[in-house]
TORKOL-4160 file (C-alpha; in steps of 0.2 Angstrom, whole numbers, padded with zeros to 4 digits, m for minus):
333
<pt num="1" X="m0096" Y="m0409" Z="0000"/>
<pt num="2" X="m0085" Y="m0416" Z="0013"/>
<pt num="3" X="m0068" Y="m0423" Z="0013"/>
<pt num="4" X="m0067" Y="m0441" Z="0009"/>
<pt num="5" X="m0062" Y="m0448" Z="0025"/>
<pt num="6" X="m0042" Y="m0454" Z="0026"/>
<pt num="7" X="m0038" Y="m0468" Z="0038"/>
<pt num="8" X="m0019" Y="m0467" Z="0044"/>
<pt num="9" X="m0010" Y="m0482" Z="0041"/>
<pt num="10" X="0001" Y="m0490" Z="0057"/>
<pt num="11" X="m0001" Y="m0473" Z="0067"/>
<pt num="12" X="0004" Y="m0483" Z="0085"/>
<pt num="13" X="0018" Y="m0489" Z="0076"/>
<pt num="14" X="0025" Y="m0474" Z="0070"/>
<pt num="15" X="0025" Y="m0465" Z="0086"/>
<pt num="16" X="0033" Y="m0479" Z="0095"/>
<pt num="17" X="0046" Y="m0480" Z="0080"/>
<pt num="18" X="0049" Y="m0461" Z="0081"/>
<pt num="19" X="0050" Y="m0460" Z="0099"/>
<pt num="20" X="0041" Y="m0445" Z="0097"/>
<pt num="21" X="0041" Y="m0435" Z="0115"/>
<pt num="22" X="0035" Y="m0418" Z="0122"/>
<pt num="23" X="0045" Y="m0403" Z="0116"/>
<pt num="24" X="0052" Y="m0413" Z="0100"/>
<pt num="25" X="0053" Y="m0407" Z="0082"/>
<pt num="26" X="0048" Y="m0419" Z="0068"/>
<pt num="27" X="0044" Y="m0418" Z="0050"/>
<pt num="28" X="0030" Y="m0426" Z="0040"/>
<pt num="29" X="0035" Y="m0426" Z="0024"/>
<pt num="30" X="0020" Y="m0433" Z="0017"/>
<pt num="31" X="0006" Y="m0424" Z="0026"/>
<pt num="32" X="m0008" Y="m0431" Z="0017"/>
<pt num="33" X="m0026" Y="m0427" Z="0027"/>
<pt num="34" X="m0016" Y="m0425" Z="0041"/>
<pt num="35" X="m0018" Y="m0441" Z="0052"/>
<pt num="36" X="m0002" Y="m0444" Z="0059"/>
<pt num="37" X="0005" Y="m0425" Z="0059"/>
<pt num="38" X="m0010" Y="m0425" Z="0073"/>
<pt num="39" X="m0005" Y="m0438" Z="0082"/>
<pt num="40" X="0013" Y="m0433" Z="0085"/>
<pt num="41" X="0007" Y="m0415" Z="0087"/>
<pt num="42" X="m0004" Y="m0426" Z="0103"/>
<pt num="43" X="0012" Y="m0434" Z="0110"/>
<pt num="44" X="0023" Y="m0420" Z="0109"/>
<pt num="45" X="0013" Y="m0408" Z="0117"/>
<pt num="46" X="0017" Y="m0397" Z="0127"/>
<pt num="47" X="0029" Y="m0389" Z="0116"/>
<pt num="48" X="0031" Y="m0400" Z="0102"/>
<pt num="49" X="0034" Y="m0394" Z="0085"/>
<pt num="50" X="0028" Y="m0400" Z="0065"/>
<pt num="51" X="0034" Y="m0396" Z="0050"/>
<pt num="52" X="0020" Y="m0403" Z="0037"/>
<pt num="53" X="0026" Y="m0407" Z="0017"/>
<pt num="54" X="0014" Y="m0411" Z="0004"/>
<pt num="55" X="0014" Y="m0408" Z="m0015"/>
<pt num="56" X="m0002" Y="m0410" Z="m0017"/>
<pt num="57" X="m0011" Y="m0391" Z="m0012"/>
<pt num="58" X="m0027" Y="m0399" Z="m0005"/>
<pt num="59" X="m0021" Y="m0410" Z="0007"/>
<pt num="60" X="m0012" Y="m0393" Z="0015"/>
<pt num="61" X="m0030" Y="m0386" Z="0016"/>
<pt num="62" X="m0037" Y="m0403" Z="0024"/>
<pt num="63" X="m0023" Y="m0405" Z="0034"/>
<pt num="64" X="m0024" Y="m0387" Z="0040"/>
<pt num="65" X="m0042" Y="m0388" Z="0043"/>
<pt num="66" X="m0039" Y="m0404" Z="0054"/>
<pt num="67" X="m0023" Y="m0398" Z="0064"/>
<pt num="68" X="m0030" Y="m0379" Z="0067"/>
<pt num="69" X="m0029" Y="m0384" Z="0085"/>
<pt num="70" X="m0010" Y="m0384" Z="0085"/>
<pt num="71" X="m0008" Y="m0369" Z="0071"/>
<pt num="72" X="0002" Y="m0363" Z="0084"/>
<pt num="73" X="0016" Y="m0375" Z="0083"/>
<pt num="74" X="0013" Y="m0382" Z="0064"/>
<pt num="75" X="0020" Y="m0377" Z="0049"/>
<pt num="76" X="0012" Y="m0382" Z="0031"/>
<pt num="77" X="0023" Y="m0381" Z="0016"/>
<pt num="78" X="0013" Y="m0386" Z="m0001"/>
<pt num="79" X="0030" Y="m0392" Z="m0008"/>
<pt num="80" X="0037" Y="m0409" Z="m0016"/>
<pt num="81" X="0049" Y="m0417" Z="m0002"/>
<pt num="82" X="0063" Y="m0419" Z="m0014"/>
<pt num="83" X="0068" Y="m0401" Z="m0008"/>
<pt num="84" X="0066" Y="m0406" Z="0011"/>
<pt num="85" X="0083" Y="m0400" Z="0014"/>
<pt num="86" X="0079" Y="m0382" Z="0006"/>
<pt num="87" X="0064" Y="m0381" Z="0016"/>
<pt num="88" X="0070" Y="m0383" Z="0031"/>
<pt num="89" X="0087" Y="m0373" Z="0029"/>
<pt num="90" X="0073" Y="m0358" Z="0022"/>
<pt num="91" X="0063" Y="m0360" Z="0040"/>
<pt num="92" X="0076" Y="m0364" Z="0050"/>
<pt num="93" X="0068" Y="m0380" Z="0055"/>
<pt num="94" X="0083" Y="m0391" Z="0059"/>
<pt num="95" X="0091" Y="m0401" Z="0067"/>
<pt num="96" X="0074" Y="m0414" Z="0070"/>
<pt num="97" X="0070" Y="m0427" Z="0081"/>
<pt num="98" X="0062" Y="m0437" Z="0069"/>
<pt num="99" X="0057" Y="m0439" Z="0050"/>
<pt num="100" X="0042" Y="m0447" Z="0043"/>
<pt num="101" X="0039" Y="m0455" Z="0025"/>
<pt num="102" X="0019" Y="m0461" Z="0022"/>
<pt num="103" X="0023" Y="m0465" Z="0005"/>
<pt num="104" X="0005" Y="m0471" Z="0000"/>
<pt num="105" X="m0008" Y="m0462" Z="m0010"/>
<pt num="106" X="m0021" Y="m0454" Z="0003"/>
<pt num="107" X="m0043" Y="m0455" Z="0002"/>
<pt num="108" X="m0043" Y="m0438" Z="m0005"/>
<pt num="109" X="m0034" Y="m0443" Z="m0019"/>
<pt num="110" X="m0040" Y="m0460" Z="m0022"/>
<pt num="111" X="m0059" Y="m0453" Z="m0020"/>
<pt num="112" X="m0057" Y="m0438" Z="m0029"/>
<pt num="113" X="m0066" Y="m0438" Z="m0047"/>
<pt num="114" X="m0053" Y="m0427" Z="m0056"/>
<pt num="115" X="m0035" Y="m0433" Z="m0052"/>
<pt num="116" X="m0037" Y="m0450" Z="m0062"/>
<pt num="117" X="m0027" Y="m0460" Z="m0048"/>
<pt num="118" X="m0040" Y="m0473" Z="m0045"/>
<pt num="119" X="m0045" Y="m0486" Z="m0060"/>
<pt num="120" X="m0064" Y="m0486" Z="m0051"/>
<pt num="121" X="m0068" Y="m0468" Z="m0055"/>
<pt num="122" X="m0072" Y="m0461" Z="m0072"/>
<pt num="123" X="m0059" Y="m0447" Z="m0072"/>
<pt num="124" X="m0047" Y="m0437" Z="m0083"/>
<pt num="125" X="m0029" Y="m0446" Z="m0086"/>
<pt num="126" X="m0020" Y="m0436" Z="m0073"/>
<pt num="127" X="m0011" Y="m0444" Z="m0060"/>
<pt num="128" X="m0001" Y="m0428" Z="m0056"/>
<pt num="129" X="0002" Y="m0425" Z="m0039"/>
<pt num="130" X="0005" Y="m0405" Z="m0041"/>
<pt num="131" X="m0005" Y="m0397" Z="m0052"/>
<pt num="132" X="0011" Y="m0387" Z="m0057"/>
<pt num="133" X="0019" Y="m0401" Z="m0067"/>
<pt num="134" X="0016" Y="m0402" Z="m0083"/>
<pt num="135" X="0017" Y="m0419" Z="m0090"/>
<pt num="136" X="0001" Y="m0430" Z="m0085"/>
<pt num="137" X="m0003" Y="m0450" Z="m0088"/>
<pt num="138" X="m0012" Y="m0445" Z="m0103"/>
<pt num="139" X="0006" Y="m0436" Z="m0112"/>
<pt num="140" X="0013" Y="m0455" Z="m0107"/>
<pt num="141" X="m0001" Y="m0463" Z="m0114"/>
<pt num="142" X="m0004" Y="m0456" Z="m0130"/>
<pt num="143" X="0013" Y="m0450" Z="m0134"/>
<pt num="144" X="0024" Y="m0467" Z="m0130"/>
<pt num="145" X="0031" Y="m0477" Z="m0143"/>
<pt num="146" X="0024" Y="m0495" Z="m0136"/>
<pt num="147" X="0043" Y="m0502" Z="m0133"/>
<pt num="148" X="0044" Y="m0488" Z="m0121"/>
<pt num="149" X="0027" Y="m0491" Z="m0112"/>
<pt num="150" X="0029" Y="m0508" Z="m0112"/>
<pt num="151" X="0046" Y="m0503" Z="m0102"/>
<pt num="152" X="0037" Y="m0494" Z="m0092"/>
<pt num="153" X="0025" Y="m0504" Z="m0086"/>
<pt num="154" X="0036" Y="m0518" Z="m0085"/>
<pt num="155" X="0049" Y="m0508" Z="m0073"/>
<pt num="156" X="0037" Y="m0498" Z="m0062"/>
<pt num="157" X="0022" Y="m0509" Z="m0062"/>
<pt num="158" X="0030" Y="m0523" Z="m0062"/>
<pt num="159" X="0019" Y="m0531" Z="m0072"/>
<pt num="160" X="0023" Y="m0546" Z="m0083"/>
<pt num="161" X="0011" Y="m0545" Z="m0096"/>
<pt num="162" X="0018" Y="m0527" Z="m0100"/>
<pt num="163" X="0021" Y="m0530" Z="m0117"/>
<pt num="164" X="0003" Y="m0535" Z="m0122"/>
<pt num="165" X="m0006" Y="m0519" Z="m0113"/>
<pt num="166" X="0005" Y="m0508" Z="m0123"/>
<pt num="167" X="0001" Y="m0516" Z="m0138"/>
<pt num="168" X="m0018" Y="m0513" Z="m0136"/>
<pt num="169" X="m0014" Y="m0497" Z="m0128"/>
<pt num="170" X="m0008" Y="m0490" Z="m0143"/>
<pt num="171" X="m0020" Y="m0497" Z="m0155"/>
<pt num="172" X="m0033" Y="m0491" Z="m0143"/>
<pt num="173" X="m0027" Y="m0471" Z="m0140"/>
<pt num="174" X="m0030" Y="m0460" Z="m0138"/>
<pt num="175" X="m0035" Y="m0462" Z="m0121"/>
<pt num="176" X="m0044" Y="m0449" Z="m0110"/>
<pt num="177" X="m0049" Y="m0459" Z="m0096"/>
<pt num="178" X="m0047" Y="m0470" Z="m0082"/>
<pt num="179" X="m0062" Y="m0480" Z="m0088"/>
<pt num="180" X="m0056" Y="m0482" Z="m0106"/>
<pt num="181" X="m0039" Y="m0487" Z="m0100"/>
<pt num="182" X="m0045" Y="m0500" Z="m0090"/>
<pt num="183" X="m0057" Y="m0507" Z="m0101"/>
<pt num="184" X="m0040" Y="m0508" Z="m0112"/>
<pt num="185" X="m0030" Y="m0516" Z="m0101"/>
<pt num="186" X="m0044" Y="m0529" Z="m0098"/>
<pt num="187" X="m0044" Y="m0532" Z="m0117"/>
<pt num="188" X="m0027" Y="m0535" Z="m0117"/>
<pt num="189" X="m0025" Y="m0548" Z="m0102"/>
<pt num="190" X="m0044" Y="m0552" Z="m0098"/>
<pt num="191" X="m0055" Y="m0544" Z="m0083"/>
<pt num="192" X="m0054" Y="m0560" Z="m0073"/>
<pt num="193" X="m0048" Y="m0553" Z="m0052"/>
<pt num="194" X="m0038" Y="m0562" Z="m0042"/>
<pt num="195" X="m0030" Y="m0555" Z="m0029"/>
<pt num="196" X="m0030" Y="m0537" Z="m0036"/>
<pt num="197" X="m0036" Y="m0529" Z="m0049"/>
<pt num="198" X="m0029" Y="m0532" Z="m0070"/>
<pt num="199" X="m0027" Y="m0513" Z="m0070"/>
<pt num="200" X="m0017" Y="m0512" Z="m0055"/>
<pt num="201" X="0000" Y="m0512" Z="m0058"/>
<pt num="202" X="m0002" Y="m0502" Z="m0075"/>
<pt num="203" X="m0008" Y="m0489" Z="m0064"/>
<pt num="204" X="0005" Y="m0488" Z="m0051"/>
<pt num="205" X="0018" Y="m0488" Z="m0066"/>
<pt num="206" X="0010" Y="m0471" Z="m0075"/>
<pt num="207" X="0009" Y="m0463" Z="m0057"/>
<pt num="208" X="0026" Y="m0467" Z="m0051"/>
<pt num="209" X="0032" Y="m0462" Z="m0070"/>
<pt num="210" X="0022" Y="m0446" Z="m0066"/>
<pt num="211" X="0028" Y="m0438" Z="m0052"/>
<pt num="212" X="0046" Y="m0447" Z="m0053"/>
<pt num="213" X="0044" Y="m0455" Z="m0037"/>
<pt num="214" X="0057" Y="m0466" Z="m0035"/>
<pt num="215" X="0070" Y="m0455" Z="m0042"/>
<pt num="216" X="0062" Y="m0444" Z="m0028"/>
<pt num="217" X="0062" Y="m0454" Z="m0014"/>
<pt num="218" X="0081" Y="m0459" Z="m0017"/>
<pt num="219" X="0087" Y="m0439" Z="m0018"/>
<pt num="220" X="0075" Y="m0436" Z="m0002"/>
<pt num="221" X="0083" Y="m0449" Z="0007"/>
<pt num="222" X="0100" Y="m0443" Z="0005"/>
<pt num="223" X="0096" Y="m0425" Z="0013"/>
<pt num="224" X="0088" Y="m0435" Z="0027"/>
<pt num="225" X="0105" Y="m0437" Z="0037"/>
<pt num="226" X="0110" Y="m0420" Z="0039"/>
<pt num="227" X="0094" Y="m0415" Z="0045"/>
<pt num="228" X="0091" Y="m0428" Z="0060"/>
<pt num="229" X="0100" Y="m0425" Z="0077"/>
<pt num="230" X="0110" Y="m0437" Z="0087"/>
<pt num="231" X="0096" Y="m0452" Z="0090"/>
<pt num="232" X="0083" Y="m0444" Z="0079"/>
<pt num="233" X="0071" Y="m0455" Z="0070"/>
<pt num="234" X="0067" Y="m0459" Z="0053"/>
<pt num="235" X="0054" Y="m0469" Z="0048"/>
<pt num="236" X="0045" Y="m0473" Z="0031"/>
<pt num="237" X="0028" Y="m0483" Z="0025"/>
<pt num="238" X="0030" Y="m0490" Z="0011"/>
<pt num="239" X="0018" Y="m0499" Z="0000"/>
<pt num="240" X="0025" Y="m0508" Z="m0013"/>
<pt num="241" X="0041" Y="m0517" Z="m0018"/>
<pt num="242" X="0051" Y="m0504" Z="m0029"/>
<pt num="243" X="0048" Y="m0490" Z="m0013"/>
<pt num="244" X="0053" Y="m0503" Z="0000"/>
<pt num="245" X="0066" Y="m0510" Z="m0009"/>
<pt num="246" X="0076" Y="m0492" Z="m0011"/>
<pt num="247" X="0071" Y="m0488" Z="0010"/>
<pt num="248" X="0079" Y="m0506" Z="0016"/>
<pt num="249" X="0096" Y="m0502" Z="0004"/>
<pt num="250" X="0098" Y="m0485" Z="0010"/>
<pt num="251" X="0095" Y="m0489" Z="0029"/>
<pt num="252" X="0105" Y="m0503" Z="0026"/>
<pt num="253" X="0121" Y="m0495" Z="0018"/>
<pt num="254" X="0121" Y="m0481" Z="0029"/>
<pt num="255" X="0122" Y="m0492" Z="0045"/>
<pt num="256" X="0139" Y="m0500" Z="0039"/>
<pt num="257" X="0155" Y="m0492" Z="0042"/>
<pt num="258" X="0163" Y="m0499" Z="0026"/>
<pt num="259" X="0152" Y="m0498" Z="0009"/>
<pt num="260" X="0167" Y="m0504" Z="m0003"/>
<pt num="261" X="0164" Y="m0519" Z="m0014"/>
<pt num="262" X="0166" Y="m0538" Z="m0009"/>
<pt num="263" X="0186" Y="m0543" Z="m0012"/>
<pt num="264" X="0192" Y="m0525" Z="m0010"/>
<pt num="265" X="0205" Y="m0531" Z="0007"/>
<pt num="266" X="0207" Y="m0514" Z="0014"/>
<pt num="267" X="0193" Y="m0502" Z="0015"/>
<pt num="268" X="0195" Y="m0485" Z="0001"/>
<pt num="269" X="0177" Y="m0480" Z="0004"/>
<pt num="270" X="0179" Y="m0469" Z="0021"/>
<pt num="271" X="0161" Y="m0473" Z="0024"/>
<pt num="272" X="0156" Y="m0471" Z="0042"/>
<pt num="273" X="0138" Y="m0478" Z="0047"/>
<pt num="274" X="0126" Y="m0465" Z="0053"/>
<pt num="275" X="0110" Y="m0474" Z="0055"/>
<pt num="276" X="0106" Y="m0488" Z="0069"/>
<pt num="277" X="0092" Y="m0500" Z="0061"/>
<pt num="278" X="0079" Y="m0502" Z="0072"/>
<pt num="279" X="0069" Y="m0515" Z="0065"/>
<pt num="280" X="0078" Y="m0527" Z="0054"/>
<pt num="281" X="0061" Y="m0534" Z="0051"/>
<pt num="282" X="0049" Y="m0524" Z="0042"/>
<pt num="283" X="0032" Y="m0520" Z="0052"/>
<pt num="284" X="0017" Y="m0525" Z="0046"/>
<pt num="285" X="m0002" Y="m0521" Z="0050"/>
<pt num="286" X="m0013" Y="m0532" Z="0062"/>
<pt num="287" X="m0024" Y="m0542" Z="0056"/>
<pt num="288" X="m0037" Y="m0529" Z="0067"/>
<pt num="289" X="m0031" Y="m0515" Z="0057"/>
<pt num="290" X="m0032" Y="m0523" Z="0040"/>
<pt num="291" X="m0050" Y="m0528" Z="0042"/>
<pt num="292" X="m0052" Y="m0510" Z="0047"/>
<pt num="293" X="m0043" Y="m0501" Z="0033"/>
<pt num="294" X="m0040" Y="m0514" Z="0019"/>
<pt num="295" X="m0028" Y="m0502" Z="0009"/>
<pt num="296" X="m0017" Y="m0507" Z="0024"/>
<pt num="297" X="m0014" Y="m0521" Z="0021"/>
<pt num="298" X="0003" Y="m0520" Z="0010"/>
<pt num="299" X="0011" Y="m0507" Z="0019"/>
<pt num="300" X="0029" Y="m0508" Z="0028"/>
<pt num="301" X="0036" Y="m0499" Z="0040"/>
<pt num="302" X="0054" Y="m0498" Z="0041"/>
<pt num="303" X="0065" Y="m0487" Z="0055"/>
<pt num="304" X="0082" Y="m0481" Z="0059"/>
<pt num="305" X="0090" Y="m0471" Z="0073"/>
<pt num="306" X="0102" Y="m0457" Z="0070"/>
<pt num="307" X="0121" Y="m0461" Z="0076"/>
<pt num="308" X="0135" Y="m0450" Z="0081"/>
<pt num="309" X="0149" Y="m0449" Z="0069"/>
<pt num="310" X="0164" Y="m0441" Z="0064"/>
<pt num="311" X="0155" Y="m0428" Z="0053"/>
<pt num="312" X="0150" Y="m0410" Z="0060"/>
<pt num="313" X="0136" Y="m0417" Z="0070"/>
<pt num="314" X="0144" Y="m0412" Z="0088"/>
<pt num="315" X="0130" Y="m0395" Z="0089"/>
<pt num="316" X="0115" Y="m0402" Z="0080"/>
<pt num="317" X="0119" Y="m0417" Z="0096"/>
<pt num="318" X="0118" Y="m0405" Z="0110"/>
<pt num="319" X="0104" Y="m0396" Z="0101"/>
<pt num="320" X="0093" Y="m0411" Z="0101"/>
<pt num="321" X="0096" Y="m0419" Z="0121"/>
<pt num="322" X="0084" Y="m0407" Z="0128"/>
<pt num="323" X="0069" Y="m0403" Z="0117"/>
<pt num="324" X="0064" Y="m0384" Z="0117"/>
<pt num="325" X="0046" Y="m0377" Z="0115"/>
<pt num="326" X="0042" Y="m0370" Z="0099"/>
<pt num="327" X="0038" Y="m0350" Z="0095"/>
<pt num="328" X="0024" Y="m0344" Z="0097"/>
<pt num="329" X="0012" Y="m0338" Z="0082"/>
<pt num="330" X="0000" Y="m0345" Z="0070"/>
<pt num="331" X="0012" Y="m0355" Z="0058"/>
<pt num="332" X="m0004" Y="m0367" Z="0054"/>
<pt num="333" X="m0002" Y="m0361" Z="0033"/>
């Protein structure tokens, strides 16, 4: 059977926002089926250079499969990018022009019939991105006092009728599918749709709550600075209000000299900005795209630039005003 078919989100976007050029070296830490790892590996050639990320073992084979024309100048690492800075330190892939974050679940695993990510596929309670972890939305689930799934819910998924799906998800377990747990939910708040689905949010709570992705993201970022030369990029896709919210504080404080809190008169911090926002305003997908690929249509794109400061960036500057080819060799896996 062939490979659901994944739709990059904001590609033309993302390559104007990481000025990617020939010769540079850029990180996708999200690699997914692949989409916008081959469009910079396009506008860096000749010479340019990829480091792929993923978690998730089967979008490294997809993505392999779809980039075997660059397996000269890619490298795939099945690997959760909350060691990004191990990764590359291990490779010697750094300093980088630009970082990417596509922070969005991907075709292959919203299609797939066994991970339990999507509420419209009969499917085990998964939800894990690695196989390798141990703890799946089912442990959550059926394990969970209900104040602490109601929490849950409540925090991740933002959903205001928390405390009434954990009621009936606890009278209800155990749960072994995404079909059981939908009909739940719909028996707690009603199967009327508006804008989205009832199961919606519940679902983006356990998945987040899963594979600890906010925690992950906010670690990731940190590591993000010492990694990206003088005017490298980053830029992240986000999808949903907790994500984007932790991307605009992070841009945001480390593009201020001075972080101390309001009525401090003389600055103690010692902070010295590092990042140059390059779009106050977050970028959103044309209406053309979203007709196109309506799982676009809550995605943000943010960006910042890397800036000189007076941390020991002075080499990994030099390093990064004249791009270099990459090695030769087959580094496609």
């Amino acid at each position: 059977m062939s490979a659901p078919t994944h739709i990059p989100v904001l590609v033309k976007e993302t390559i104007e926002a990481l000025v990617v050029q020939p010769g540079g070296r850029y990180i996708d830490c999200t690699l997914g089926g692949g989409g916008h790892a081959a469009a910079i590996l396009d506008r860096s050639s000749p010479g340019g250079q990829l480091l792929g990320i993923d978690a998730d073992p089967e979008a490294i084979k997809i993505a392999k499969t779809k980039l075997r024309a660059y397996s000269g100048s890619t490298l795939l690492i099945n690997e959760n990018f909350v060691n990004l800075q191990a990764i590359c330190s291990k490779h010697g892939f750094l300093p980088v022009h630009g970082i990417l974050f596509d922070l969005g679940l991907s075709s292959l695993q919203l299609n797939g019939n066994n991970r339990g990510f999507s509420f419209q596929h009969e499917a085990p309670l998964d939800m894990r991105l690695s196989p390798n972890q141990e703890v799946t939305a089912a442990d959550i689930i059926n394990t969970s006092s209900e104040s602490k799934l109601a929490q849950l819910i409540k925090t991740y998924g933002e959903e205001d009728r928390s405390h009434k799906i954990a009621h009936y998800i606890v009278k209800e377990r155990p749960l072994k599918t995404t079909l059981q747990l939908v009909r739940t939910i719909e028996q707690a708040i009603g199967s009327k749709r508006g804008r989205i689905h009832p199961a919606t949010r519940t679902f983006q709570a356990l998945r987040i709550a899963v594979n600890h992705e906010l925690e992950r993201l906010e670690a990731t970022l940190k590591q993000v600075i010492n990694l990206l030369g003088f005017e490298g990029r980053l830029v992240v896709i986000s999808y949903h209000s907790l994500e984007d919210r932790i991307v605009k504080q992070f841009m945001q404080q480390e593009s201020k000299d001075c972080i101390c809190p309001p009525g401090i008169p003389t600055c103690v911090c010692g902070h010295a900005a590092c990042l140059r926002l390059i779009n106050k305003k977050v970028i959103t997908p044309s209406p053309e795209e979203v007709q196109l690929n309506p799982r676009s249509r809550s995605a943000k794109l943010r960006a910042a630039e890397r800036l000189i400061t007076q941390r020991k960036q002075y080499k990994t500057t030099e390093r990064l005003r004249s791009p270099v080819g990459v090695k030769t060799g087959d580094r496609g896996g």
